[in-house]
C-alpha positions in Angstrom: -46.6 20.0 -98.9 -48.2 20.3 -102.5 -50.9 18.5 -103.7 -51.2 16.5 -106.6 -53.4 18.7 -108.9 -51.0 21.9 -107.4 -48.2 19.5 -108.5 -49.6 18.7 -112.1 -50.5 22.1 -112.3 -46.9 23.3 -111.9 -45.4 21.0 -114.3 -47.9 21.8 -117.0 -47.0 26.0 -116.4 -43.4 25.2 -117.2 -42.6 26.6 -114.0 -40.0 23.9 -112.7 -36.9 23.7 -114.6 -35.1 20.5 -116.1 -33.0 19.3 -112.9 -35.9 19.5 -110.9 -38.5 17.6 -113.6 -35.4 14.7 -113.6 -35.4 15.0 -110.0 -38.5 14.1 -109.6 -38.9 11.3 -112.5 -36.0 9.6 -110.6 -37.8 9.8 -107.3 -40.8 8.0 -108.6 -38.9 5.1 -110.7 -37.1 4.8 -107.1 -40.8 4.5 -105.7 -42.1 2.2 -108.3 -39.3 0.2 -108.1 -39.9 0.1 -103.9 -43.2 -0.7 -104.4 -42.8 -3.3 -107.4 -40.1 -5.3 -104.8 -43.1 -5.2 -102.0 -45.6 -7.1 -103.9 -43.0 -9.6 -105.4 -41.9 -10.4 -101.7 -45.4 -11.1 -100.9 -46.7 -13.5 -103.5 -45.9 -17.0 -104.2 -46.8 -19.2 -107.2 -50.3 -20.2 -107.3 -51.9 -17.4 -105.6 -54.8 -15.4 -106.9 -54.1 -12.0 -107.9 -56.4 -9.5 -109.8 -55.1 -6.2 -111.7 -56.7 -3.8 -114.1 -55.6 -3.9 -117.8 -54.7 -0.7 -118.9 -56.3 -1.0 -122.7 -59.2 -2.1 -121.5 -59.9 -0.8 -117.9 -61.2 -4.4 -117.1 -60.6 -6.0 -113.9 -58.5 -9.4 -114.9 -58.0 -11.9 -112.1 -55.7 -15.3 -112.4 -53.1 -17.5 -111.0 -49.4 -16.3 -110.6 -47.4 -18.6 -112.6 -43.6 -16.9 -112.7 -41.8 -14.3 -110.3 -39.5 -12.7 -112.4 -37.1 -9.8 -111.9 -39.4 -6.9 -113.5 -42.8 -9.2 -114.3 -45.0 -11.6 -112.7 -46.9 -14.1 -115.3 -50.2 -14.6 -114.5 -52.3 -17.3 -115.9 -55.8 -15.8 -116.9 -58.9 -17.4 -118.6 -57.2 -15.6 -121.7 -53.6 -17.0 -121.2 -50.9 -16.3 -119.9 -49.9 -12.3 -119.3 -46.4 -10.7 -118.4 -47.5 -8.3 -115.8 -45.2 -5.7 -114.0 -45.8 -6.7 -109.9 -46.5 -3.6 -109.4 -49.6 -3.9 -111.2 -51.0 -6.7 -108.8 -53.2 -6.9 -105.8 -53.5 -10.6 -104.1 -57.1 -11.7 -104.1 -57.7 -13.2 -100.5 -59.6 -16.4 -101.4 -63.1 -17.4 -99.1 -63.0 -20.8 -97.5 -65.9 -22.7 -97.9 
């Protein structure tokens, strides 16, 4: 099995042609898409969930709002944000 930099590496030498490049584009939407479904199927509204923005490289944390098909809303000290689920990690909360 390749690794990921052996991986990058090939794709960056041109070395894979077109069929295989959209081969493997649809086998990650198809794993993104797996993975998106497993986080929706374990939150519920009102939990805590954290992710990390992507403009800023911040760590954001807030209250899911919405489950949606492709986006969870979240409810941050900022307002509200349309996050793919993806994205998301539940935050276990500590009991006092």
């Amino acid at each position: 099995m390749l690794t990921i930099q052996q991986v990058n590496s090939a794709i960056m030498m041109q070395s894979w042609t077109n069929d295989e490049l959209n081969s493997m584009i649809d086998a990650v939407k198809f794993t993104r898409s797996s993975l998106s479904k497993q986080v929706k199927y374990q939150l519920r509204v009102g939990d805590r969930v954290q992710y990390r923005s992507a403009k800023f490289g911040t760590v954001t944390q807030g209250t899911v709002m919405k489950i949606a098909q492709k986006y969870v809303t979240v409810a941050t000290g900022q307002g509200l944000w349309k996050v793919p689920a993806n994205m998301l990690t539940k935050v276990e909360t500590e009991l006092a």
